[in-house]
C-alpha positions in Angstrom: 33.0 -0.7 16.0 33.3 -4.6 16.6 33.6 -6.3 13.2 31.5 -9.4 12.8 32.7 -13.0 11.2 30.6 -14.4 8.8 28.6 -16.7 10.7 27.9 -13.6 13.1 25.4 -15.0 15.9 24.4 -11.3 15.9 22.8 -11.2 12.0 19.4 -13.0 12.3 18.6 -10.7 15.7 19.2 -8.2 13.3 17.2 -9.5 10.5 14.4 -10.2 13.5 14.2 -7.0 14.8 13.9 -5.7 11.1 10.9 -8.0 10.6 9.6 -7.6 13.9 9.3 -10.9 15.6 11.7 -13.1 17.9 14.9 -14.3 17.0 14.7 -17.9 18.3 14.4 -20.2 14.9 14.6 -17.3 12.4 18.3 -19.1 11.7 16.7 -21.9 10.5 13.7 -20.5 8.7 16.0 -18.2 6.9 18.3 -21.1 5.7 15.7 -21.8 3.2 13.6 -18.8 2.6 14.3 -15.3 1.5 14.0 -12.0 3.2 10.5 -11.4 1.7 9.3 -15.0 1.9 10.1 -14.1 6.0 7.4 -11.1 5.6 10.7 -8.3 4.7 9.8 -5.3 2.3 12.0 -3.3 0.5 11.6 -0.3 3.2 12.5 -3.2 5.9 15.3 -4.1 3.2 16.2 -0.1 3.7 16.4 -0.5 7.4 18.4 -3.6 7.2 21.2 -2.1 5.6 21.6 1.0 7.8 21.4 -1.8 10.9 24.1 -4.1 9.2 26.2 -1.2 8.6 25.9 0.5 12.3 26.0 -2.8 14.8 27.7 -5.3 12.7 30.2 -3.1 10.1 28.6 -5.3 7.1 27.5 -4.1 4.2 24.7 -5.6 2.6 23.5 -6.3 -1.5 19.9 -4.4 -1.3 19.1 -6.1 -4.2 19.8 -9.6 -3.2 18.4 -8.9 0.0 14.7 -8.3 -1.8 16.2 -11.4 -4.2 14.8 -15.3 -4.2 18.2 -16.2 -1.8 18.2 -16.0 2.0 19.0 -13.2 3.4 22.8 -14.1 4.9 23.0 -14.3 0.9 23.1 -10.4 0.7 26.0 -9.8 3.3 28.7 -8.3 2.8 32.4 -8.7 4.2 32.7 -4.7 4.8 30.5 -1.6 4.4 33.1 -0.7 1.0 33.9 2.6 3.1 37.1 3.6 3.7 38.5 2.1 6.9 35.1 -0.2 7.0 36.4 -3.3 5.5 
């Protein structure tokens, strides 16, 4: 599995296909607002993680996910598995 860097170009297709809409701008829009201000739940906050974990080998803080911060807030550098960073 392909570890991701930080400022993984991969992360807001991610977040866009969790929240079901296009990619283009969601960087932005996300600079500033959080996951549920973008229209996320906490089952879509469910989803996320699994995602996250699966195409990008980043964990990610439920918790500050569903939180006021935007969501590259609630990534993690690893998935805190053994051998997962």
């Amino acid at each position: 599995m392909q570890r991701s860097s930080p400022a993984d170009p991969a992360w807001p297709e991610v977040v866009a296909e969790v929240l079901g809409g296009p990619a283009d701008g969601l960087s932005e829009r996300a600079a500033a607002a959080s996951f549920v201000q973008l229209g996320g739940t906490s089952l879509g906050a469910a989803e996320l993680v699994g995602l996250a974990e699966r195409r990008l080998g980043r964990g990610v803080d439920v918790a500050a996910l569903l939180g006021p911060r935007p969501p590259a807030a609630a990534r993690r550098r690893g998935t805190g598995r053994p051998g997962g960073g």
